[in-house]
N, C-alpha and C positions, 0 to 999 in steps of 0.2 A: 422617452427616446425620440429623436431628431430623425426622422425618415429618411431625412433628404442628405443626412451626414452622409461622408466621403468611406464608411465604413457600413454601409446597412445594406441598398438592395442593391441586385447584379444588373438589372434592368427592370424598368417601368416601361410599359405598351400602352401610349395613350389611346382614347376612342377617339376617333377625328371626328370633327366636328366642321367641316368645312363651311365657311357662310354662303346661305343659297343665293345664287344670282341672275338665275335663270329667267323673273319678269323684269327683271332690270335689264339682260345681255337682249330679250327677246324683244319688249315692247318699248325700252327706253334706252335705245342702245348711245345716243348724241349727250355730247356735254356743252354744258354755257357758262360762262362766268361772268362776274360783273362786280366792277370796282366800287358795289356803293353795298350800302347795309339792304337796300331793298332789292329784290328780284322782279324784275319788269316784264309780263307775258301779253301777248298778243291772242284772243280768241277769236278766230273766223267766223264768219256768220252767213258767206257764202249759201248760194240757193243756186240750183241747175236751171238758170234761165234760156231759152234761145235766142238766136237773132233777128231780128222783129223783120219782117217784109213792111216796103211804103214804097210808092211810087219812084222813078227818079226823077221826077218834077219836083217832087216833096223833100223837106228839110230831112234830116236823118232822123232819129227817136232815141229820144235821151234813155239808157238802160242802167237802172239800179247796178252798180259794179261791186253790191255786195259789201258789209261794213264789217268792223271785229270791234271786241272790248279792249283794252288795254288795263289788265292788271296789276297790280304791285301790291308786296309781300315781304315782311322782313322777318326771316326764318328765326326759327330758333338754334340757339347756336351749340354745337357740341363742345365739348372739355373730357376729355379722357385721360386723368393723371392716375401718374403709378408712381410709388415710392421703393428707391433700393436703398437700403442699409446698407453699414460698412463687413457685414456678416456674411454677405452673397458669395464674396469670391470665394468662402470658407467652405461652403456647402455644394456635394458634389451634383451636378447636374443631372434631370433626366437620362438614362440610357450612358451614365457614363460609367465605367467599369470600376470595382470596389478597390478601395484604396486610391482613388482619383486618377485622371492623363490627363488633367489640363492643367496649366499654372491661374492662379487665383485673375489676373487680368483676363483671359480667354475663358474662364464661366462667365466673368460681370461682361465684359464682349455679348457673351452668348445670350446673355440673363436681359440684355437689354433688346438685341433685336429679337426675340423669341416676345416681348412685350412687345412692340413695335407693331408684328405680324398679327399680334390679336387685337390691335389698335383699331387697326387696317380692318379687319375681317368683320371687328364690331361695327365699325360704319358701314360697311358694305352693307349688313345686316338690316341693318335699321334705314339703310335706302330699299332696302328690299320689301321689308316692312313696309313701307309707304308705299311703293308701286304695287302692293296686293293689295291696300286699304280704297287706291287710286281705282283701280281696275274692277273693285268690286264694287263701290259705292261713288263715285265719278266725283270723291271728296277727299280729304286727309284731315286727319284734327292733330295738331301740334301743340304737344303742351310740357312743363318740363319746371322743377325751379326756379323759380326767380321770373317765371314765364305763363302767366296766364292762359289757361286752352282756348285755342283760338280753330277756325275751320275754315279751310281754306276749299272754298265750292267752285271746281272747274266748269259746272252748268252744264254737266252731262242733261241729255233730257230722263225725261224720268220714266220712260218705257224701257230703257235700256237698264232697268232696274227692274227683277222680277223674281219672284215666288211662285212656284207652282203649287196647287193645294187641290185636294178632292183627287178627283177622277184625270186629271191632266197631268198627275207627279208621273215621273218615270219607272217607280215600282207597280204601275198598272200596267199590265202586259200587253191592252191591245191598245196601248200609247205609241208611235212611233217617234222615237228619239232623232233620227236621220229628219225628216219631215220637221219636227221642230229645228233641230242646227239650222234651216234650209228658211225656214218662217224668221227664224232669227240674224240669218244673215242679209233677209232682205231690209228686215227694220233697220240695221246697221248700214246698210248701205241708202234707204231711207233715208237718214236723219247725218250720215256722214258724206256720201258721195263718194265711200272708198268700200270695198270687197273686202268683205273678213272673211281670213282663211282657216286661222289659227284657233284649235280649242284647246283648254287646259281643262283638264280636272283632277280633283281630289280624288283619292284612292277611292274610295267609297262610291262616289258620283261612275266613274270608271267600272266597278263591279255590277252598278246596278246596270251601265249604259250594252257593256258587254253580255250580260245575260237576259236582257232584254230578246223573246223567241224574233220579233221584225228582224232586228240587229244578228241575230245568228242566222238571221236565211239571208238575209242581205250580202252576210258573210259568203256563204254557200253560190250563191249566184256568182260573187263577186271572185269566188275564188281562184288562182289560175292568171290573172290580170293582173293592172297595174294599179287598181282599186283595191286592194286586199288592208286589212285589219290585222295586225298579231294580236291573239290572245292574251299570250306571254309577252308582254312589252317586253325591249331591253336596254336597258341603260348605255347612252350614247359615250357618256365620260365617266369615269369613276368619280370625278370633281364635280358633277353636277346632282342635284338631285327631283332631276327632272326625268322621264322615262317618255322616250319616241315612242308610241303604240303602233302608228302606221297610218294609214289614210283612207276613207272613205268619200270619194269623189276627189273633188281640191281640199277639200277639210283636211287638216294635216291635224291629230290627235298626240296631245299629250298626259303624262299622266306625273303631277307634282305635289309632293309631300315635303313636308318641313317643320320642324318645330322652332322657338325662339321663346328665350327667356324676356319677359315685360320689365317695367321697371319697378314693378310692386313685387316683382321675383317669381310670377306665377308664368308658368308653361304653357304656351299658346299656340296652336296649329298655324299657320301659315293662312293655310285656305279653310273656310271650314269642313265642317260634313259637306255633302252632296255637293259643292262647290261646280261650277260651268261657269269656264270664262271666253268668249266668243271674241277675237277683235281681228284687226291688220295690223300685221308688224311694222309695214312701215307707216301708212294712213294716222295713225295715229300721233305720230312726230312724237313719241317721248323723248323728253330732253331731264339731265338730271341738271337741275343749275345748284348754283353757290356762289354767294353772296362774298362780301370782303371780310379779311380775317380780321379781327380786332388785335391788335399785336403791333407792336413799333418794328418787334425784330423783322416781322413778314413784310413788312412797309405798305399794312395797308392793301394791300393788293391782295387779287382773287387767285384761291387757288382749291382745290379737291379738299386738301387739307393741306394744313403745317404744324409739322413737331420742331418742337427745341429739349433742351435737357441742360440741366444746371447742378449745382453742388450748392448745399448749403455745408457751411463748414463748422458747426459745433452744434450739437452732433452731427457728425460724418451724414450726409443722406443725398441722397442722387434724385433729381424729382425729370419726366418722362410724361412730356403733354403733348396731346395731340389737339387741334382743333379745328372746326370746321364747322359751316353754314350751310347745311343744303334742304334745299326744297325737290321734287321728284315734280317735273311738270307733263301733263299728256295735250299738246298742243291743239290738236284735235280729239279733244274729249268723247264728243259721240262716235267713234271707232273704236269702242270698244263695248262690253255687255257683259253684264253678266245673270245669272239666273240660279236661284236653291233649287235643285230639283225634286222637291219634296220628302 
């Protein structure tokens, strides 16, 4: 029996699966493009110097103005095809009532951008994927078909890279979690010269941080003010899958869950356990770039993505590609951190 016949269910309720976008809207929110196969970045190197006193007899004093790397990277390239048969328009849609309401042109209509939309969502995905892998290890490794793994090291420093173990995890109680955020926004500010305000964690990292007795008197003190903690986070959009907690000092608390299918098909959290990611939203300058499409129809030129769709004509088949070049860049790498909290 054909499910999807024009005679079988009254409706299907799908589970939405919206793709998360949240360290991409938060830390990488700028786009770049660029008409060549490689993507070209600049790394700061910047240091807080001052301005020297010398007599005004005396010549000026030549000051280091500070130097940057200059990167380049030719991403690996996405292809997302779908194939429709001449059998779509036959078969009645999702949610559509039995014995069919649409003429066979308005399901294939439908059948096509309903693929489009999940086109769309899977890149998003997989840019998301990269600005968690970014955020968490100050790297991405790209790898893929026809495509060597390659790692692409933004030169985070490696303090901003940490594990907590023994008597310093966050499950020991007379740990103060607040006091580390506070140790770790200065290293951040250290090594970047920008103020991180923003924390995200994984459910888990969030129950331990919460139940932490410091963090509930903290709470207590704090109560009444514009320093307050929710317990009960609550979800700001039903499209995201990020959860505002609230704020303690300028720390602004988030709490972020996700899952994603990999390409070997296995189920993979987003963040892991215990996950703590410290940075500045804007300090950080994430930019998503994208490289040039390989395509004559796209001419070449850079774009987010570009779909086409064609006919082959024996047998009947409709083919629905998407493609697209993108790299997830954090311009200023050391503004961000992250830490397992044991």
């Amino acid at each position: 029996m054909d499910i999807f016949s024009t005679q079988v269910l009254a409706k299907v309720v799908e589970r939405l699966h919206t793709p998360p976008s949240f360290l991409l809207d938060t830390f990488f929110p700028n786009v770049q493009t660029s008409d060549k196969e490689e993507i070209f970045f600049d790394i700061t190197d910047s240091k807080p110097h001052i301005s020297p006193f010398v007599s005004p007899l005396l010549p000026g004093k030549v000051v280091d103005g500070g130097g940057y790397q200059t990167k380049s990277f030719k991403p690996a390239y996405v292809k997302d095809k779908r194939r429709f048969d001449a059998n779509i328009p036959y078969k009645r849609v999702a949610g559509e009532v039995i014995g069919g309401s649409l003429s066979p042109n308005q399901r294939y209509e439908r059948a096509l951008a309903t693929h489009l939309k999940d086109q769309l969502e899977n890149l998003t995905r997989r840019e998301e994927v990269m600005a968690a892998e970014i955020l968490r290890t100050g790297k991405v490794i790209v790898s893929g078909d026809g495509y060597p793994a390659q790692t692409v090291d933004f030169g985070r420093d490696e303090e901003l890279t940490k594990a907590l173990t023994g008597s310093a995890t966050w499950e020991n109680s007379n740990v103060n979690p607040v006091n580390d955020l506070e140790d770790w926004a200065i290293t951040v500010q250290d090594k970047s010269g920008v103020v991180a305000k923003t924390v995200v964690m994984d459910p888990q990292a969030w129950k331990i941080f919460r139940s932490n007795p410091i963090v509930q008197k903290y709470l207590d003190i704090r109560r009444g003010t514009n320093n307050t903690i929710n317990i009960d986070p609550h979800i700001i959009s039903e499209s995201e899958k990020a959860r505002y907690a609230g704020s303690i000092g300028d720390f602004s608390i988030w709490v972020y869950n996700d899952t994603y299918i990999d390409d070997n098909g296995t189920t993979c959290k987003l963040l892991p356990n215990k996950t703590v990611i410290l940075g500045s939203r804007d300090g950080l300058e994430g930019t998503r770039c994208y490289g040039a499409i390989h395509d004559e129809k796209a001419n070449w030129t850079a774009y987010r993505y570009f779909t086409k769709s064609w006919v082959e004509e024996d047998p009947s088949v409709r083919w629905l590609l998407l493609q697209s070049a993108p790299l997830v860049v954090p311009y200023r790498p050391n503004a961000s951190m992250f830490v397992n909290i044991g």
